[in-house]
N, C-alpha and C positions, 0 to 999 in steps of 0.2 A: 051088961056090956060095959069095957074099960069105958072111965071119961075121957081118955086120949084118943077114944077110937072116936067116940062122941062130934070132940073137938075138929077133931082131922077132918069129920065127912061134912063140914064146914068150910074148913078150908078148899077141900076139894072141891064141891059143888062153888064157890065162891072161885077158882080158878078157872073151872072149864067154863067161864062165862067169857072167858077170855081168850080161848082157842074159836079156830074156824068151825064153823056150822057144821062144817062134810066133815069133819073130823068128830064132833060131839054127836051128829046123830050116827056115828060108826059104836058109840058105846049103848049096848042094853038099858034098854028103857027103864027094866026091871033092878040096874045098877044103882040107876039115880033114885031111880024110889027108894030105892032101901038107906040111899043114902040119907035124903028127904025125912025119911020115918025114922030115924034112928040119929039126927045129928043133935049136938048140944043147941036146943033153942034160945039158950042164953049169953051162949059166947058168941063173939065179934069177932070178925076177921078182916078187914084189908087190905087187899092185897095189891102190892106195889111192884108192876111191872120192873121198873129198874133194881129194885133190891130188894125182894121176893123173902119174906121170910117164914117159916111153913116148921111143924112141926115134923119128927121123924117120920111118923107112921105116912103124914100127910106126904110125905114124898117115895114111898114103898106105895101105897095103892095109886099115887101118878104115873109111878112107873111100870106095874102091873097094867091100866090103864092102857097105858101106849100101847104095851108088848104084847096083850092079847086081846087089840081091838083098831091100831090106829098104824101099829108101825108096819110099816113092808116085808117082808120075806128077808132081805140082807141086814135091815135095822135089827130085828128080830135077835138073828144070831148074833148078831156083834153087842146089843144088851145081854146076852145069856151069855156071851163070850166075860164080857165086863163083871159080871154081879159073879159068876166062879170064881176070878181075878180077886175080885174083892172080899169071898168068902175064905179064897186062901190066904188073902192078908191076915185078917180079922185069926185066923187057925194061930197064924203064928206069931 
């Protein structure tokens, strides 16, 4: 497994400690374990509510997170609306 994916599932799990309850128990149990078994034991992470700084991956599986576990039915779309937006940038 990459060490950035390592590092991320650090970050991650060190974030959602910071969302609301009813929103973290809306993500698979079986998510966080894997994050749990599989994050870098030795990296540090931080995390600073006002200026939040996260590696890349760490912010693709936040937002994966949200989009198929926390966000509504109109969030939903309008992220999936956003990240095509963004794929046709990145094309061109």
């Amino acid at each position: 497994m990459n060490d950035t994916y390592r590092c991320s599932y650090v970050e991650v799990l060190e974030i959602l400690k910071h969302i609301p309850k009813k929103d973290y128990e809306k993500i698979p149990k079986e998510k966080i374990e894997f994050y749990k078994n599989n994050m870098d034991k030795n990296y540090r992470y931080i995390y600073d509510e006002i200026s939040p700084k996260t590696l890349r991956k760490t912010d693709t599986i936040l937002i994966n997170l949200y989009k198929n576990y926390i966000a509504t039915a109109e969030e939903k779309i309008k992220i999936e609306q956003i990240l095509k937006l963004n794929e046709r940038k990145l094309e061109n």
